[in-house]
Steps between C-alpha positions, in 0.01 A plus 500: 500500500522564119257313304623427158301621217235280364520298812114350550389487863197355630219566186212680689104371453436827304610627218876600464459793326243675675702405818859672371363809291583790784790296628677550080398856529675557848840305372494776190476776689803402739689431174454853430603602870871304492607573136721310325576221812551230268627285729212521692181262473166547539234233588169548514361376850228241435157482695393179681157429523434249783158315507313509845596228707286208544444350854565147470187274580544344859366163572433400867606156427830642375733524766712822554869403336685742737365355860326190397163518607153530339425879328190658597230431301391747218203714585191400399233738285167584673306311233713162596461548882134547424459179350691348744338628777129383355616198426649457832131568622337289336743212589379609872136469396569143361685383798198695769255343294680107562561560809096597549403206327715280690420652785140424478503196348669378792242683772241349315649175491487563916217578509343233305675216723374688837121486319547148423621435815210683766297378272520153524540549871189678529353237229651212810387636752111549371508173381619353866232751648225351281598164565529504824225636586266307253268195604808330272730507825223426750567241769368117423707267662672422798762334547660383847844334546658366816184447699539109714300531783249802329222372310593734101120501451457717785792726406337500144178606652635808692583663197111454374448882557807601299352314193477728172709739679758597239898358612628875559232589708486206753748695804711290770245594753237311271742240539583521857113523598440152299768308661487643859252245613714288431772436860720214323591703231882695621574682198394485166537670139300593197528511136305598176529290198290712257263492356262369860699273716614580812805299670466462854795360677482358834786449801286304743599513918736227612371319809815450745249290742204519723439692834267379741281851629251301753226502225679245286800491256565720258741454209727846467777627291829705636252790538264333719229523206281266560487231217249267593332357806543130518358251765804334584863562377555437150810282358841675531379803627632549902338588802675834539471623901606878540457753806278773399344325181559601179533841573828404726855525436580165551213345250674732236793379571392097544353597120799635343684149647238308293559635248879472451416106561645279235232266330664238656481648819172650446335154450585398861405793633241476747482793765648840588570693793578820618501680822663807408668574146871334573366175625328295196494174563390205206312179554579199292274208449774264606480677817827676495480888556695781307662790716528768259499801719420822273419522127796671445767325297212251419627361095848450652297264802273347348810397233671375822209305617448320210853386477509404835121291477735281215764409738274444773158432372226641723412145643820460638485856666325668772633870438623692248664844599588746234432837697856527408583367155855501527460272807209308418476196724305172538339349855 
C-alpha cells in the first residue's frame, strides 16, 4: 500500500530524525538503481517504537469481567507478609494470654469457694466437737413424761450416775440399765434438749385384769407382766381364769379379747375364761356371759356386741353369742 508523501504516521517517543537518517539514505540509493521511474514513488518506511507493556494492577475484590468471579489476589512482597505474619503472632499472644488469665481467674475463683467451704465445715464440726463434749452440754436434769402408776422421782433418781455426763456421751445402754428396774415401763424413748436436759418418755404396761396364782392376785398386762400385787381385785379389772396361766394359749388369747373391749363394754366387764384359745368366754356384772369364741375377728365382735347390748341391754339378757359376728344372737 502506497503511502502518500508527507503522510505522518504514528510520531515515535524519540527523535524523528535520528529515527529516519539510514532509512533517507536507503530510498536514494534505490533512486539511483530504477532511473528515471517517475511514475514511481518512494516512501520512506517509518519505525515504531512501542513502550513495554504494563501489567494492569489486579485487585482481589475486583471480579474477573470475562467469567464473573473474584481475581486472585496480587502477590504480596516478603516485607508485607513479614509484618503480617508478626502481627498475626502477637494477636495469638494477646488472645493466649486472656485466655490464661481467664482461665485462672476462674480456678482460683474454685478454689476459693471449696476453701471457704471445708473450711467452715471443719470450723462446724470443731465447734460441735468442743461443745459437745464440754461440761457446757453435761447432763442436769431429768425429765420424765407419761409415768401414772411410776413414782418420776424414782425415774429421776436412776439417772443420778449419768449426772455431768456430757448429752453425746450418755449411750442407750446407759439408758436401758436405768430404766430396767423398772417392769411397768413397755417401751419408752429419749431425747436431748441441749444444753443438760434429758427427755425421758414413758409408755407404761396396760393391766387387762388380775390372775389368781394360789399366792394371791396379781394385776398383769397382755404379756402376763406382772403389774402389781393387790389383796383383793381392784375396780374394773376381771378375774381372768386361763389353763396353763399366763404362759398358756388361751390366757393370751382371753387378753387380746380384753383388749378389743369397748369402754362401754369394758366397764361391765367382770371375768374371763379360757380353756383352750377358741373358747373365750366374758363375764358381765349383770350376770349375763359373752361367747366370743377366738380373738380372731375381735373389732368387728366386739362392734357387734355393743350394738346388740343397746337393743337388748345386758339386764334383760342372759347370753350374748358373737363367736360368729355375722350371726350374732341373744339367749
Amino acid at each position: 500500500m502506497k503511502r502518500p508523501q508527507g503522510f505522518d504516521g504514528p510520531i515515535a517517543r524519540t527523535s524523528r530524525s535520528a529515527a529516519t537518517q539510514q532509512p533517507a539514505a536507503a530510498a536514494r540509493d534505490a533512486s539511483r538503481s530504477h532511473g528515471s521511474d517517475a511514475d514511481r514513488v518512494t516512501t520512506e518506511p517509518i519505525a515504531i517504537v512501542v513502550d513495554a507493556p504494563v501489567a494492569p494492577r489486579i485487585d482481589a475484590a475486583d471480579p474477573d469481567p470475562g467469567t464473573g468471579q473474584a481475581r486472585p489476589a496480587t502477590p504480596k512482597s516478603a516485607r508485607t507478609a513479614k509484618r503480617e505474619l508478626a502481627a498475626a503472632a502477637r494477636e495469638r499472644r494477646r488472645y493466649e494470654r486472656q485466655e490464661v488469665r481467664r482461665f485462672t481467674k476462674r480456678s482460683r475463683r474454685r478454689r476459693i469457694a471449696w476453701s471457704v467451704g471445708l473450711g467452715s465445715i471443719a470450723a462446724l464440726v470443731v465447734v460441735v466437737a468442743v461443745g459437745a463434749y464440754s461440761p457446757l452440754m453435761a447432763l442436769r436434769e431429768v425429765r420424765v413424761e407419761g409415768a401414772s402408776r411410776i413414782p418420776v422421782t424414782e425415774v429421776q433418781a436412776a439417772f443420778d450416775e449419768q449426772l455431768g455426763t456430757p448429752l453425746p456421751l450418755i449411750a442407750s445402754a446407759d439408758v436401758l440399765a436405768a430404766l430396767s428396774s423398772f417392769p411397768l415401763i413397755e417401751t419408752y424413748s429419749t431425747e436431748t434438749v441441749p444444753p443438760g436436759t434429758l427427755v425421758v418418755r414413758i409408755v407404761e404396761r396396760v393391766p387387762v385384769g388380775v390372775v389368781d396364782t394360789g399366792d394371791g392376785l396379781e394385776l398383769v398386762d397382755a404379756a402376763g407382766v406382772v403389774i402389781e400385787r393387790p389383796e383383793e381385785r381392784p375396780d374394773g379389772q376381771p378375774l381372768i381364769v386361763a389353763e396353763g396361766g399366763v404362759a398358756g394359749e388361751g390366757f393370751r388369747a382371753a387378753a387380746a379379747v380384753i383388749r378389743s373391749l369397748p369402754a362401754e363394754v369394758r366397764s361391765l366387764l367382770v371375768g374371763a375364761s379360757a380353756a383352750t384359745a377358741d373358747d373365750v368366754r366374758l363375764e358381765l356384772s349383770t350376770g349375763a356371759t359373752v361367747v366370743w369364741g377366738s380373738a380372731e375377728e375381735s373389732a368387728q365382735k366386739a362392734a357387734v356386741l355393743a350394738r346388740l347390748m343397746v337393743a337388748a341391754p345386758p339386764e334383760s339378757v342372759g347370753e350374748y353369742d358373737v363367736s360368729s359376728p355375722t350371726s350374732a344372737v341373744t339367749r
